[in-house]
MIDO-490238 format. One record per residue: x, y, z of N, C-alpha, C, O in turn; residue number from 1; residue in one letter. Coordinates in steps of 0.02 Angstrom, whole numbers, plus 50000, padded with zeros to 5 digits. Layout:
BEGIN
+-------+-------+-------+-------+-------+-------+-------+-------+-------+-------+-------+-------+-----+------+
:  n.xx :  n.yy :  n.zz : ca.xx : ca.yy : ca.zz :  c.xx :  c.yy :  c.zz :  o.xx :  o.yy :  o.zz :  nr : rest :
+-------+-------+-------+-------+-------+-------+-------+-------+-------+-------+-------+-------+-----+------+
:     X :     Y :     Z :     X :     Y :     Z :     X :     Y :     Z :     X :     Y :     Z : NUM :    A :
...
+-------+-------+-------+-------+-------+-------+-------+-------+-------+-------+-------+-------+-----+------+
# end
This chain:
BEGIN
+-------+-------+-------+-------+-------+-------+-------+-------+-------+-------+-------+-------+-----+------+
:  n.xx :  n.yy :  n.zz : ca.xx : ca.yy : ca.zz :  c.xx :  c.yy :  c.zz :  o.xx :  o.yy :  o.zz :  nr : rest :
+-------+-------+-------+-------+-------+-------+-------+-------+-------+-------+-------+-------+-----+------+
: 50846 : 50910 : 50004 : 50827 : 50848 : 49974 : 50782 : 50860 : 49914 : 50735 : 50900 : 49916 :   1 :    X :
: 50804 : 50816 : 49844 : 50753 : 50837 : 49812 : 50702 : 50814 : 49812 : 50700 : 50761 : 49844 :   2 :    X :
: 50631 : 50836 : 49779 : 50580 : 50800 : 49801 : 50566 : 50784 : 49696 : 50589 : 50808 : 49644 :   3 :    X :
: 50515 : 50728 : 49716 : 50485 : 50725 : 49644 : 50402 : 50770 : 49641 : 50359 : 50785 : 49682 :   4 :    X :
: 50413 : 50775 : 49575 : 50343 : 50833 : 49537 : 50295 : 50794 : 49590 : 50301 : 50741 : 49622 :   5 :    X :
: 50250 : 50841 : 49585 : 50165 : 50819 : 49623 : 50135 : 50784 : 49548 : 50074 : 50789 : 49550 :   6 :    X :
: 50149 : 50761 : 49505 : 50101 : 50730 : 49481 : 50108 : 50665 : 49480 : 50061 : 50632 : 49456 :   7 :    X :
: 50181 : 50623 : 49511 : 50186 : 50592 : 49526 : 50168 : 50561 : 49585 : 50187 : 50505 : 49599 :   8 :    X :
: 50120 : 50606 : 49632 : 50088 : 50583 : 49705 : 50060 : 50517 : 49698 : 50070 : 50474 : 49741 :   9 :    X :
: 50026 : 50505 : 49646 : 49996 : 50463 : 49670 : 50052 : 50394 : 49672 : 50052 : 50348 : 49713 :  10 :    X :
: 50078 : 50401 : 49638 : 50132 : 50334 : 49627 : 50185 : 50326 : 49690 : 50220 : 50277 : 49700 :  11 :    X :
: 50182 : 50373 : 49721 : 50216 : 50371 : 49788 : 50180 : 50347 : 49835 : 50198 : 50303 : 49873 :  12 :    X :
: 50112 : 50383 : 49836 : 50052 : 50361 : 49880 : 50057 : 50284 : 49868 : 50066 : 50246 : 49915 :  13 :    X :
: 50053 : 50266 : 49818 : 50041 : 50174 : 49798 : 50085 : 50127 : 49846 : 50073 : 50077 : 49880 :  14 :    X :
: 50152 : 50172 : 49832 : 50200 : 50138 : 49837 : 50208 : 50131 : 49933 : 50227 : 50080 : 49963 :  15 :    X :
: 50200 : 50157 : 49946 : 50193 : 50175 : 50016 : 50142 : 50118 : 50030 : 50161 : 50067 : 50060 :  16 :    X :
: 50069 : 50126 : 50007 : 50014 : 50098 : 50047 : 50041 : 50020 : 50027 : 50025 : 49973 : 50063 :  17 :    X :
: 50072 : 50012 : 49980 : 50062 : 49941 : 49963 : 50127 : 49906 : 50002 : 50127 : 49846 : 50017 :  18 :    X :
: 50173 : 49946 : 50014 : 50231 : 49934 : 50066 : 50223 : 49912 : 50114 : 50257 : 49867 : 50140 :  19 :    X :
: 50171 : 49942 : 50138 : 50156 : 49943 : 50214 : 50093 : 49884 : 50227 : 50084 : 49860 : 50283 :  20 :    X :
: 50065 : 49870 : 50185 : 49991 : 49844 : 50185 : 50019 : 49778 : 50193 : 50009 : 49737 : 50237 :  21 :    X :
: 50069 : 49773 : 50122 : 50123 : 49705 : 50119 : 50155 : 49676 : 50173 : 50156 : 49616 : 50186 :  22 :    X :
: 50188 : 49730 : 50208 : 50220 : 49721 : 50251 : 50184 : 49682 : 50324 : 50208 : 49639 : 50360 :  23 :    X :
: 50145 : 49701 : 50325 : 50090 : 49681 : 50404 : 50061 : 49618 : 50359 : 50078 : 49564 : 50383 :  24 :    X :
: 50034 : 49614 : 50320 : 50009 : 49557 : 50312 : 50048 : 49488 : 50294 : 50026 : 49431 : 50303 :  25 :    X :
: 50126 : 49512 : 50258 : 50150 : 49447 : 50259 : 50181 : 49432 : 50314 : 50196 : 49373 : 50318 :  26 :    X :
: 50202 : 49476 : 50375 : 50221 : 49475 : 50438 : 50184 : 49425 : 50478 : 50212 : 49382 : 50512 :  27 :    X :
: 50095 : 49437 : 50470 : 50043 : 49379 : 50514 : 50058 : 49325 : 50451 : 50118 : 49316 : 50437 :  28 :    X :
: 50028 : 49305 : 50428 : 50043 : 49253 : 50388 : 50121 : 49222 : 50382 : 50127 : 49163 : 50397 :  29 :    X :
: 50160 : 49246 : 50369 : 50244 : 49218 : 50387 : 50246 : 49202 : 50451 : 50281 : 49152 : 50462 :  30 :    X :
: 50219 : 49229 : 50500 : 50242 : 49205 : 50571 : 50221 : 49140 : 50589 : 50260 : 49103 : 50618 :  31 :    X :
: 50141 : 49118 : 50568 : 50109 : 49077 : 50573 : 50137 : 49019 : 50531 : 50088 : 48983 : 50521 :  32 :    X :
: 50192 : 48991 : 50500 : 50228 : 48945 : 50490 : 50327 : 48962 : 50484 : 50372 : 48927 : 50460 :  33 :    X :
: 50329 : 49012 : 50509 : 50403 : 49021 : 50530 : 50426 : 49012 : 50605 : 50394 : 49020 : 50657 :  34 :    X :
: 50468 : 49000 : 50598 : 50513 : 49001 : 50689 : 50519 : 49075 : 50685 : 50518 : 49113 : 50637 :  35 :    X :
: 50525 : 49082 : 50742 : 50534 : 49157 : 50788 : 50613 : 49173 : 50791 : 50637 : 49191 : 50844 :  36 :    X :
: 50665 : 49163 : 50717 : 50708 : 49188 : 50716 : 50742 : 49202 : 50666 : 50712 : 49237 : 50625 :  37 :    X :
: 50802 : 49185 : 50651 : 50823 : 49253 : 50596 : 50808 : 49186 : 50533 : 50829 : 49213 : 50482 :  38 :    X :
: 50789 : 49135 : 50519 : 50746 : 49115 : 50470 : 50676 : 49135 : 50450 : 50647 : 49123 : 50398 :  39 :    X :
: 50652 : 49172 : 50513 : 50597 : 49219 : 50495 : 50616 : 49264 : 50459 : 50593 : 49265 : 50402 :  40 :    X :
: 50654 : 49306 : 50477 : 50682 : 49362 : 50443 : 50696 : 49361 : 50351 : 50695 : 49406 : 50310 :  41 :    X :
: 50712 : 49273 : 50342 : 50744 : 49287 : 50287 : 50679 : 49254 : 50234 : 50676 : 49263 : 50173 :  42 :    X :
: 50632 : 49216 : 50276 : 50571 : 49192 : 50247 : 50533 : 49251 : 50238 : 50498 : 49253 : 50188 :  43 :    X :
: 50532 : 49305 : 50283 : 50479 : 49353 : 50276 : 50507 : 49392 : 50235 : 50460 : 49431 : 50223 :  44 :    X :
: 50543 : 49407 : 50210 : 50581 : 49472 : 50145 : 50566 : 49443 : 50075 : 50538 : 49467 : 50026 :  45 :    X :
: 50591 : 49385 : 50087 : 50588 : 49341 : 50019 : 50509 : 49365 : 50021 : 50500 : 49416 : 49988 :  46 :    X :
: 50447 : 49336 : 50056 : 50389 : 49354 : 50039 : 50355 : 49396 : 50036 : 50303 : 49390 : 50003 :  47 :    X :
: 50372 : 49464 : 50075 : 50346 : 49515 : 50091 : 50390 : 49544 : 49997 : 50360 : 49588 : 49966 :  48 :    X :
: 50432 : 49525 : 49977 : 50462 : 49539 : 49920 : 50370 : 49544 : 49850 : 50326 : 49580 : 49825 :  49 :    X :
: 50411 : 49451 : 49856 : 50332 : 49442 : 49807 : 50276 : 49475 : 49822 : 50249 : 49502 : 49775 :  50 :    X :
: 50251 : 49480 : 49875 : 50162 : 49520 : 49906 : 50179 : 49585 : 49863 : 50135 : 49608 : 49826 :  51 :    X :
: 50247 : 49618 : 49868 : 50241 : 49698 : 49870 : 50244 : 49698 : 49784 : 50205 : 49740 : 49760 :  52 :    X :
: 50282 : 49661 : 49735 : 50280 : 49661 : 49678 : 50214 : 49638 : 49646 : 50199 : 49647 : 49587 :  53 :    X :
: 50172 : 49603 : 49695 : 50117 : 49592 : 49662 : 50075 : 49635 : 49667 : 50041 : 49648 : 49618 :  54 :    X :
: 50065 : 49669 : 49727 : 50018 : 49738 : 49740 : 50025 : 49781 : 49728 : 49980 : 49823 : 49721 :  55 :    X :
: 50086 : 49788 : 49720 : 50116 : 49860 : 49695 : 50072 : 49892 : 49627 : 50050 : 49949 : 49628 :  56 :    X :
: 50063 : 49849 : 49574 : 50037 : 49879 : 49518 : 49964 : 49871 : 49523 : 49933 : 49912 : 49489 :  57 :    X :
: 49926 : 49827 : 49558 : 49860 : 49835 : 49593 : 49844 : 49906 : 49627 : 49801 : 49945 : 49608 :  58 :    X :
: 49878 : 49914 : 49670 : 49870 : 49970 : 49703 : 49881 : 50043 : 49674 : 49857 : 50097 : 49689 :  59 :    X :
: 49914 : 50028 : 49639 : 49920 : 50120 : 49556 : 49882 : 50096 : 49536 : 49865 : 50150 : 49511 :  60 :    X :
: 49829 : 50047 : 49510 : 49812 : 50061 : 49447 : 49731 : 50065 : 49483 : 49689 : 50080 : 49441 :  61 :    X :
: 49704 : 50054 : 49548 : 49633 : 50042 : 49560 : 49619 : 50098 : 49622 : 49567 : 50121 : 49645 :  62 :    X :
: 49701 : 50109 : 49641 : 49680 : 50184 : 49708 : 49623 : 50233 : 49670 : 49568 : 50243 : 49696 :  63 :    X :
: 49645 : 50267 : 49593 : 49595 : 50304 : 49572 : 49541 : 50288 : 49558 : 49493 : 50327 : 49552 :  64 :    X :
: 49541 : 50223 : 49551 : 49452 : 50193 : 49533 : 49410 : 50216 : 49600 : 49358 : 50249 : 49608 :  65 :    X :
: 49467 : 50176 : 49652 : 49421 : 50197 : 49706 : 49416 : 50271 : 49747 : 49378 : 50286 : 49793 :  66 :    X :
: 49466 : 50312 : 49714 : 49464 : 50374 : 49768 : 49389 : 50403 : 49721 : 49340 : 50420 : 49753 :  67 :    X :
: 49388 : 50407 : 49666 : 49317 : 50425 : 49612 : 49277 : 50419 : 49652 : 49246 : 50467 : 49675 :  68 :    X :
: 49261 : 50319 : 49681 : 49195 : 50311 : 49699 : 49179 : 50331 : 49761 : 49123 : 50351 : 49775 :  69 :    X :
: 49238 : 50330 : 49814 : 49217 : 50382 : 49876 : 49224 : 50440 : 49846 : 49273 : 50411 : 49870 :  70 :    X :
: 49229 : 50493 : 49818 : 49194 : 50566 : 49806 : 49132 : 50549 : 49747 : 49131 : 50584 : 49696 :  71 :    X :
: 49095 : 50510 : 49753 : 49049 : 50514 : 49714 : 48974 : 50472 : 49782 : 48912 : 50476 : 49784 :  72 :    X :
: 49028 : 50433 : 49827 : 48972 : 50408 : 49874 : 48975 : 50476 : 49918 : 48926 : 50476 : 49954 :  73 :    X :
: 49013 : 50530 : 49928 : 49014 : 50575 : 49958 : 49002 : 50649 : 49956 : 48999 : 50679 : 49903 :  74 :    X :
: 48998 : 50671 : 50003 : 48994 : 50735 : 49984 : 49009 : 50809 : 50035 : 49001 : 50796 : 50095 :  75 :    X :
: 49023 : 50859 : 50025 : 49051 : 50897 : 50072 : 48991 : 50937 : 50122 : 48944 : 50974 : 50105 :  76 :    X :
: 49009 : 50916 : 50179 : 48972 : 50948 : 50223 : 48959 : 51021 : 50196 : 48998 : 51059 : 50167 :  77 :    X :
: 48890 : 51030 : 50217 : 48849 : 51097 : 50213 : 48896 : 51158 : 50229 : 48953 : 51145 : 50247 :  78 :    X :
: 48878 : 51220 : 50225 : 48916 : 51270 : 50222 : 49016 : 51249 : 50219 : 49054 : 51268 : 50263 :  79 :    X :
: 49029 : 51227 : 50187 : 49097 : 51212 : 50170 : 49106 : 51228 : 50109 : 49063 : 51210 : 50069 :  80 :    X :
: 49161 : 51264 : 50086 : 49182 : 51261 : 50001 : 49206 : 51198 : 49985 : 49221 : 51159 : 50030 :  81 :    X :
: 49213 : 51180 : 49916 : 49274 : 51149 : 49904 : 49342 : 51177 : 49878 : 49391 : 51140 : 49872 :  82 :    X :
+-------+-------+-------+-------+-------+-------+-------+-------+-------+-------+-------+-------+-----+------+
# end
């Protein structure tokens, strides 16, 4: 299988977290005014659609803001390299 370059990680990483993040949250929220059947199914794609197109470019463009500020609130335990 091919894989893509590592400098594209992070855009995979995005894509992933925001998939998934999307996914569970329009799942509780869709359920809470859908029926428990395959009109769920077709209410929750349609929305879990929009959530993921909207986060999607939130989530690339602020993961590095924040991975910075946790290694800057942090730091590596004593006798450890980096």
């Amino acid at each position: 299988m091919r894989r893509l370059p590592r400098r594209y990680a992070h855009f995979v990483y995005g894509m992933i977290q925001a998939a998934i993040t999307t996914a569970v949250a329009t799942t509780v929220a869709t359920y809470q005014i859908a029926r428990a059947d395959l009109q769920f199914v077709g209410y929750w794609l349609s929305c879990w659609f929009v959530s993921l197109m909207t986060m999607l470019p939130v989530v690339i463009l602020v993961a590095p803001i924040i991975q910075r500020a946790v290694y800057s609130l942090t730091e590596e335990s004593p006798g450890k390299k980096a």
